[in-house]
VOTOR-344387 format. One line per 3 residues: their letters; for each residue z negated, x negated, y negated of N, C-alpha, C. Coordinates in steps of 0.1 Angstrom, whole numbers, plus 5000, padded with zeros to 4 digits. Layout:
# residues N
a> Z,X,Y,Z,X,Y,Z,X,Y ~ ...;
# end
This chain:
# residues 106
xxx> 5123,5080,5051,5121,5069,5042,5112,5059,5048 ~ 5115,5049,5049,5106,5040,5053,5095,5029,5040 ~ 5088,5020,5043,5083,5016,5033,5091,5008,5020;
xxx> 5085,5004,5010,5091,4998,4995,5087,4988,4999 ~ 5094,4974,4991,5089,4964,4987,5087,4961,4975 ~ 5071,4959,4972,5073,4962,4956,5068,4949,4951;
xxx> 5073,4946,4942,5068,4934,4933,5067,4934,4916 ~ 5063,4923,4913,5064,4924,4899,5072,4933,4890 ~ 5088,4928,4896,5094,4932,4891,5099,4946,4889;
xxx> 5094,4953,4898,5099,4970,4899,5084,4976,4900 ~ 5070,4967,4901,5059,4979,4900,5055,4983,4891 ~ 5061,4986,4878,5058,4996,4870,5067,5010,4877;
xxx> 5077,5007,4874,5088,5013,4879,5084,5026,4900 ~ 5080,5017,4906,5076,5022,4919,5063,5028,4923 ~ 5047,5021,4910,5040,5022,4913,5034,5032,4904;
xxx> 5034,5025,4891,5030,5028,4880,5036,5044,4873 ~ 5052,5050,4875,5054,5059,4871,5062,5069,4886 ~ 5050,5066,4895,5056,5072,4906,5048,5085,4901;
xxx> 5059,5098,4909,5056,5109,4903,5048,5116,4921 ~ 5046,5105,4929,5037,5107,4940,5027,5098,4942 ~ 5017,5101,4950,5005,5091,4954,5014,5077,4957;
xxx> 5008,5068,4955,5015,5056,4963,5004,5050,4969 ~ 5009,5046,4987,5000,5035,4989,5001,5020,4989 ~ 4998,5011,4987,5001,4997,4986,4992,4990,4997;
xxx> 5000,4984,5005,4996,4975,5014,4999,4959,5008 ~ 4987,4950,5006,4988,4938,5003,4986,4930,5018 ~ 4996,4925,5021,5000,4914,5038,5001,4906,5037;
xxx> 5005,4897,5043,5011,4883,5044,5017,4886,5059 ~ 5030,4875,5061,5034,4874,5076,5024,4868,5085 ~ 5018,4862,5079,5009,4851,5088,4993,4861,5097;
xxx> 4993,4869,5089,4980,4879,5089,4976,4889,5098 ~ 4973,4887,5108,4973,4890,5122,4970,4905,5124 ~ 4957,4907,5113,4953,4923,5108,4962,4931,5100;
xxx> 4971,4924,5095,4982,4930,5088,4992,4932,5092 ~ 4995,4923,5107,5009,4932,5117,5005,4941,5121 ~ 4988,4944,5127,4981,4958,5137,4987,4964,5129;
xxx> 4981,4966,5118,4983,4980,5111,4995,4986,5108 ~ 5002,4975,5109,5023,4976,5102,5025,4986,5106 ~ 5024,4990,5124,5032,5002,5128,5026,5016,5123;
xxx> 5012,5018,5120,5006,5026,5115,5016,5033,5103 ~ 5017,5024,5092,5019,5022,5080,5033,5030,5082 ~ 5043,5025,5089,5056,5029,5089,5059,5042,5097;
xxx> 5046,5047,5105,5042,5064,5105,5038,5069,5095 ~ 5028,5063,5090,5025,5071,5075,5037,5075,5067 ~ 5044,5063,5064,5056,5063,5055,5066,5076,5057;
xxx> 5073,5073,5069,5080,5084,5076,5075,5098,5077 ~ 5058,5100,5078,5058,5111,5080,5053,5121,5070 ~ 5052,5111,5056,5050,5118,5044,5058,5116,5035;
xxx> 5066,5115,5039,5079,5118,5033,5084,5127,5020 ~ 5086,5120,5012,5087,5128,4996,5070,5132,4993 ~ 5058,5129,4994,5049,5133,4995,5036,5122,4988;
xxx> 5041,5109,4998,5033,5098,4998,5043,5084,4998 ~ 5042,5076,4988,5049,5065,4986,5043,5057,4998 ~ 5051,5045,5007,5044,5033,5013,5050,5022,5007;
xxx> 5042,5013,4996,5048,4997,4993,5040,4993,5001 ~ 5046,4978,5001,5044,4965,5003,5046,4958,4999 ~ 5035,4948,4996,5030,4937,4986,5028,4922,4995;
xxx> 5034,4915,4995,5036,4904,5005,5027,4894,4993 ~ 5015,4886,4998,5010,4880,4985,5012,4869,4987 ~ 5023,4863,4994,5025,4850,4994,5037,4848,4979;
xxx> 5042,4859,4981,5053,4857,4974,5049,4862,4959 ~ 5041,4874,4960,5033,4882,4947,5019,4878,4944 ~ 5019,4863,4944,5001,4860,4944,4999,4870,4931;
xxx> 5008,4867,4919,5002,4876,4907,5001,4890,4910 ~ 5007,4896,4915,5005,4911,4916,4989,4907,4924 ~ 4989,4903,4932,4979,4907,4943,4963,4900,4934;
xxx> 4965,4893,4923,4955,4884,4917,4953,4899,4904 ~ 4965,4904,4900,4959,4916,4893,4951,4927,4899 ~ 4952,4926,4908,4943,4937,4917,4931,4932,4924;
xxx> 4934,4918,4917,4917,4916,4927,4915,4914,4941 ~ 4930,4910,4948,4929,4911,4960,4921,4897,4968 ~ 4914,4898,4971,4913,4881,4977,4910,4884,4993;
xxx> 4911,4896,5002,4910,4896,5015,4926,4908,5017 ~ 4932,4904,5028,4939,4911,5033,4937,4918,5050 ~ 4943,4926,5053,4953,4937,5041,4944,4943,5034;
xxx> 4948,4945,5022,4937,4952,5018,4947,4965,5007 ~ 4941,4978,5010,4951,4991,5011,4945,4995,4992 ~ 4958,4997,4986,4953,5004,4971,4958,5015,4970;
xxx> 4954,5028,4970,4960,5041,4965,4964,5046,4952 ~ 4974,5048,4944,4975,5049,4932,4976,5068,4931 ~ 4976,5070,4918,4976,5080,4915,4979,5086,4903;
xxx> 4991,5090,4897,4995,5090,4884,4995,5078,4875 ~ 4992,5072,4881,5001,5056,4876,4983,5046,4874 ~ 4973,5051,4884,4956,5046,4885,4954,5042,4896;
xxx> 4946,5034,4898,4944,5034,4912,4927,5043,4912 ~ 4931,5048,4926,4918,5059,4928,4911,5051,4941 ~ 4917,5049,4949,4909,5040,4960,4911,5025,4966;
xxx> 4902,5022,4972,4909,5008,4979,4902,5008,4995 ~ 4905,5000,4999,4905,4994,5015,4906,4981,5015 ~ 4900,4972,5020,4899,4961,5032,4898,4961,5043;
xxx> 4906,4956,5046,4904,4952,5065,4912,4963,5074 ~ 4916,4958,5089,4926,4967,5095,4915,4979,5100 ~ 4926,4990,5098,4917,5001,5098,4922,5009,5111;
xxx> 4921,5018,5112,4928,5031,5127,4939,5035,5118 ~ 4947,5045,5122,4960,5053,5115,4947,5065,5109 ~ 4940,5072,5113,4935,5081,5107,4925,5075,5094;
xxx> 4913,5064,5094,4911,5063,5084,4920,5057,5072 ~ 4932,5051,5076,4941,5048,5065,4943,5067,5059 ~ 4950,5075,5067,4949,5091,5062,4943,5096,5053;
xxx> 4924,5091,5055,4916,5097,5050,4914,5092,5035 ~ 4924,5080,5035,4919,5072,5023,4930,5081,5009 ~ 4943,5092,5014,4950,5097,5006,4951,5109,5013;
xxx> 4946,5116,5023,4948,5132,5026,4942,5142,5013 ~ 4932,5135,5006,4932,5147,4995,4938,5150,4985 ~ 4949,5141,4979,4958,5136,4973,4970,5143,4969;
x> 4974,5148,4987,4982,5151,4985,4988,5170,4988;
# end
């Protein structure tokens, strides 16, 4: 499984009544800290598989999703959890502390 693209229109649906952790990456194309991490992201994805959700939140296109959350720096990482958010992140991180932010989760 590779990552979601989630928006408005399906994040209740993807985020909200996901019956796994989800992580949400808020990007832009333009965002230079937000391509480092991409490849990370799409190991995560892949390697938690049925376990751990990976969206993506593009906030050019989703300013409102990304303005519901408070986002005003990217990437900046949201962890949900039974339909809450439990953690957050700013800024590009390593592949392990992205891990650390949902290894107990799961």
């Amino acid at each position: 499984m590779s990552e979601i693209t989630v928006c408005m229109a399906n994040f209740k649906e993807e985020v909200e009544q996901s019956p796994i952790p989800v992580l949400l990456d808020f990007w832009a194309p333009w965002c230079a800290p937000c391509r480092m991490i991409a490849p990370s992201l799409a190991e995560i994805a892949e390697e938690r598989e049925g376990r751990l959700k990976v969206g993506l939140v593009n906030v050019d296109k989703e300013s409102g999703l990304a303005e519901q959350h408070g986002v005003v720096s990217i990437p900046s990482l949201v962890i949900y959890k039974d339909g809450a958010v439990v953690k957050k992140h700013t800024g590009a991180a390593p592949k392990d502390k992205i891990e650390g932010l949902f290894k107990d989760l799961l």
